[in-house]
C-alpha positions in Angstrom: -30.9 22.3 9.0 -31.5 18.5 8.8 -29.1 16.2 6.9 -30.7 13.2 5.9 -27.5 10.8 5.3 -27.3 7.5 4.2 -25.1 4.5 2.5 -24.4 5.6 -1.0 -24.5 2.8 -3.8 -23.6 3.2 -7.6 -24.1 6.8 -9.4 -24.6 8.6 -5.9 -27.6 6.9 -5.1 -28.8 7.5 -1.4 -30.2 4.1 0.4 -29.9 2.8 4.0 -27.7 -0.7 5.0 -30.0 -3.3 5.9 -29.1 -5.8 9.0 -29.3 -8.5 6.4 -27.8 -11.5 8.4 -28.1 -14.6 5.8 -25.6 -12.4 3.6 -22.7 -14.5 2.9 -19.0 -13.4 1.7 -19.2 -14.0 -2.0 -22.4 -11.4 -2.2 -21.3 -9.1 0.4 -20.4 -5.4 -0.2 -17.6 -5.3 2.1 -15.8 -8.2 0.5 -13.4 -5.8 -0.8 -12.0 -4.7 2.5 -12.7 -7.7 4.6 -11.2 -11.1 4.9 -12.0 -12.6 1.7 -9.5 -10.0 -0.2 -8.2 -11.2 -3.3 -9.9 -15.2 -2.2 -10.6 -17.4 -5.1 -14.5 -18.5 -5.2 -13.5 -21.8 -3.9 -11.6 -19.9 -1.3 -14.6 -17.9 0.1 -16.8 -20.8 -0.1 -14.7 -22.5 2.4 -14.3 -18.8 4.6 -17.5 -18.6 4.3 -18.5 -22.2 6.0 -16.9 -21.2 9.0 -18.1 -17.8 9.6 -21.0 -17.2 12.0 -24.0 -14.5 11.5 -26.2 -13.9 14.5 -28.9 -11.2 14.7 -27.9 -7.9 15.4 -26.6 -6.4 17.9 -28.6 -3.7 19.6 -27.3 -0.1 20.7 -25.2 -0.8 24.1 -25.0 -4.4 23.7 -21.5 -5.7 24.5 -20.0 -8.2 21.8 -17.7 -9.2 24.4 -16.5 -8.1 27.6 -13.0 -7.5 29.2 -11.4 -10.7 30.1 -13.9 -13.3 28.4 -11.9 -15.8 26.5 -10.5 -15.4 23.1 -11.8 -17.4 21.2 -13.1 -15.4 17.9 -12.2 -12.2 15.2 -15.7 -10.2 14.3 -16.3 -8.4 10.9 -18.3 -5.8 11.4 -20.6 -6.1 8.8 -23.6 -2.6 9.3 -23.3 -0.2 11.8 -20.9 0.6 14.4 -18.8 -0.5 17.4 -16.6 1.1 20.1 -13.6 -1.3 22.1 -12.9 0.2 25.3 -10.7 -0.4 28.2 -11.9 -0.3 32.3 -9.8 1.8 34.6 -8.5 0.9 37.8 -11.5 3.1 39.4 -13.9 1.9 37.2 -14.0 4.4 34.1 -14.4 3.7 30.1 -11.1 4.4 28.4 -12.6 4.3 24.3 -9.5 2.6 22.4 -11.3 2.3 19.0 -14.2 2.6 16.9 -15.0 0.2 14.5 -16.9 0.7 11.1 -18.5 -2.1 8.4 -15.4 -4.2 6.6 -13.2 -3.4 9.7 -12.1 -6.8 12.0 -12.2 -6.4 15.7 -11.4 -8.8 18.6 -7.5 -9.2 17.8 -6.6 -7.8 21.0 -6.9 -11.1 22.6 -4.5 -13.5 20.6 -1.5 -12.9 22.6 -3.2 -13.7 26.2 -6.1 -16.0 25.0 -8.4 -13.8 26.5 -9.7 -10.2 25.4 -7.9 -6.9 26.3 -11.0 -4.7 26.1 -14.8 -4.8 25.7 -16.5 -4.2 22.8 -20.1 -2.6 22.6 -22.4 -1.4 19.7 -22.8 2.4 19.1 -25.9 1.8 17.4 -27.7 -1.3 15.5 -24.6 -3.3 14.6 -24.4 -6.8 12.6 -21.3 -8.5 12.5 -19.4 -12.2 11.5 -17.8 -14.2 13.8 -15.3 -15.7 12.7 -13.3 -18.6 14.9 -9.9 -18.2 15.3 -9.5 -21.7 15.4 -10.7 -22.4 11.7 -9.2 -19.5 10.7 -5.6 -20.6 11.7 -6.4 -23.3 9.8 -7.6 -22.3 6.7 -4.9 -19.5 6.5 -2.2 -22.2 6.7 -3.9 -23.6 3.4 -4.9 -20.3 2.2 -1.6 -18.0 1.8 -3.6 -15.0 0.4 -5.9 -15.0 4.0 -2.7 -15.1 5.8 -0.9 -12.4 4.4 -4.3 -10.4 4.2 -4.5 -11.3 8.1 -1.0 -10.1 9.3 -1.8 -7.0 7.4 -4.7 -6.6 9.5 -3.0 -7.2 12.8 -0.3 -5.0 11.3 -2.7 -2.2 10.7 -4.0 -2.4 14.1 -0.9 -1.9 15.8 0.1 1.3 13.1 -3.4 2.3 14.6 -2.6 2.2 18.0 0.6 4.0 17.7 -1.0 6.8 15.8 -3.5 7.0 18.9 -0.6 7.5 21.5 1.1 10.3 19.2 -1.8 11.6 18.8 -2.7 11.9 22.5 0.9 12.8 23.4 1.6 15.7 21.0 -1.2 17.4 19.2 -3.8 19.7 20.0 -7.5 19.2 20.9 -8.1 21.1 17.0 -5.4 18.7 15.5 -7.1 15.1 17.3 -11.0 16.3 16.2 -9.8 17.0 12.8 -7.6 13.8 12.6 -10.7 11.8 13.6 -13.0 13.2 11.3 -10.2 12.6 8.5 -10.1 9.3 9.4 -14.1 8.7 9.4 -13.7 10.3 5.9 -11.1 7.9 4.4 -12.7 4.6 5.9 -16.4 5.8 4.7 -14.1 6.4 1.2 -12.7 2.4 1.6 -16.4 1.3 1.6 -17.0 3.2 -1.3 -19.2 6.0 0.8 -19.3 9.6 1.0 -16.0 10.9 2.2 -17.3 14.6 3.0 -20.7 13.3 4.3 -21.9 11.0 6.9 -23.1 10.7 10.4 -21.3 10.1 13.6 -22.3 7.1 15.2 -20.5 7.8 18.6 -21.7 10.8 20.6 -19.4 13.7 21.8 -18.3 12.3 25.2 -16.9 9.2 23.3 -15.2 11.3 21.5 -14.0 13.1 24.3 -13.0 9.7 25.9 -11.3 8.5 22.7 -9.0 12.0 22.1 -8.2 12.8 25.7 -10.5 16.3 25.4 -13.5 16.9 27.8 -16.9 17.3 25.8 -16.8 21.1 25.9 -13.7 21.1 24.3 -14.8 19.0 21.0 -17.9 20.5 20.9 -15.7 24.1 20.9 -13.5 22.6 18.0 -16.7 21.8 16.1 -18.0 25.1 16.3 -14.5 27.0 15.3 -14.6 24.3 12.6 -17.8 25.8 11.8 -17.0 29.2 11.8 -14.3 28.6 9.4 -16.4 26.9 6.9 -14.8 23.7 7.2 -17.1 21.6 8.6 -21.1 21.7 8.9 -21.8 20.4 11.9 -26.3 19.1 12.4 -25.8 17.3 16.1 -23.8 14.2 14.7 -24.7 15.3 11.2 -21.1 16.1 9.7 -20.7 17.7 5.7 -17.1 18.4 5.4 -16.7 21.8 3.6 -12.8 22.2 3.1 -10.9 18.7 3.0 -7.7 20.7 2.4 -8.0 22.9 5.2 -9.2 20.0 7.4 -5.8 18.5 6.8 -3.9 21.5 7.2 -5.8 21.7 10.9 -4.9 18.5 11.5 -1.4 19.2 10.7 -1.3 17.5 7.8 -0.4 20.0 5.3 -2.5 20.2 1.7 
């Protein structure tokens, strides 16, 4: 069986994102979620003069590479990204995925020049957004500040939930705490949260969980056989939210 998934917009309706890169903030979907949170109009106006909207990125294109200089945050704005991290002998090390309304590129404020790489699991648009300009209209702007820090605060809760999850849990316990978190951020952009597709493909998840790709693709079948997930290649309908929580170690 086929799942044919899409964006969902008012009264369940089923319709695809388009790549629309003249969009601006006041008029865009993910407003909500993404910098201009709680923004007078006048406010946006001005985000939105500095903010920069290039065509697409296309599957495997890097946004920006390991050790280029800082110098922007990106909104992604359709489709998908992955940040990773290069080994010592040469290896992708997935540290993050990144879905539309959710700000990457942070990692390089402290050093001035960027932690990780950052490539596009699939057709991915995205705003650039200076650093520079935003510094300065967050010092005029209170509401972008604050909203900001709790970005950059959210990022490091992320990447502390990462290392616990790596340290202590089992491989059932990291798929099923991935595919909860898909869920709640497809729930953010006002999305399906029990059906959607996978954008990265099993050995990034491996890469991101610590699990070899034989072992996720085991945990998606005994997901299966417990009717908790349907799983159509990276087709996923969850079946049981409660007892994908309690696998995740959640509790109900």
């Amino acid at each position: 069986m086929t799942m044919r998934l899409a964006d969902s917009g008012e009264g369940g309706e089923l319709k695809r994102c388009v790549h629309d890169y003249q969009v601006n903030c006041g008029n865009c979907r993910l407003n909500g979620i993404c910098l201009p949170l709680a923004l007078e109009t006048d406010d946006i106006k001005q985000l939105d003069e500095i903010i920069q909207r290039s065509k697409p990125l296309q599957k495997s294109q890097h946004l920006y590479r390991e050790g280029d200089r800082f110098q922007s945050v990106y909104a992604v704005r359709s489709g998908a990204l992955k940040a990773y991290k290069t080994t010592d002998d040469g290896r992708e090390q997935v540290t993050g995925f990144y879905f539309p309304g959710e700000i990457l590129g942070m990692d390089g404020i402290s050093n001035n020049s960027h932690a990780s790489s950052a490539k596009a699991l699939e057709t991915a648009a995205v705003c650039e957004i200076p650093f520079s300009s935003l510094e300065r209209l967050s010092a005029m702007m209170p509401n972008l500040q604050r909203h900001f820090f709790q970005l950059m605060s959210r990022e490091i809760t992320e990447d502390q939930q990462l290392i616990t999850l790596l340290s202590k849990n089992s491989a059932d316990e990291r798929v099923a705490s991935l595919m909860l978190s898909i869920s709640n951020r497809n729930a953010k952009r006002k999305l399906s949260a029990t059906q959607f597709r996978l954008p990265m493909s099993r050995v990034d998840i491996g890469n991101y969980l610590g699990l070899t790709v034989e072992t996720v693709s085991r945990v998606f079948s005994r997901m299966q056989k417990m009717d908790i997930l349907l799983v159509d290649n990276k087709e996923i309908r969850i079946l049981d939210t409660e007892g994908l929580k309690k696998m995740a170690n959640l509790g109900t």
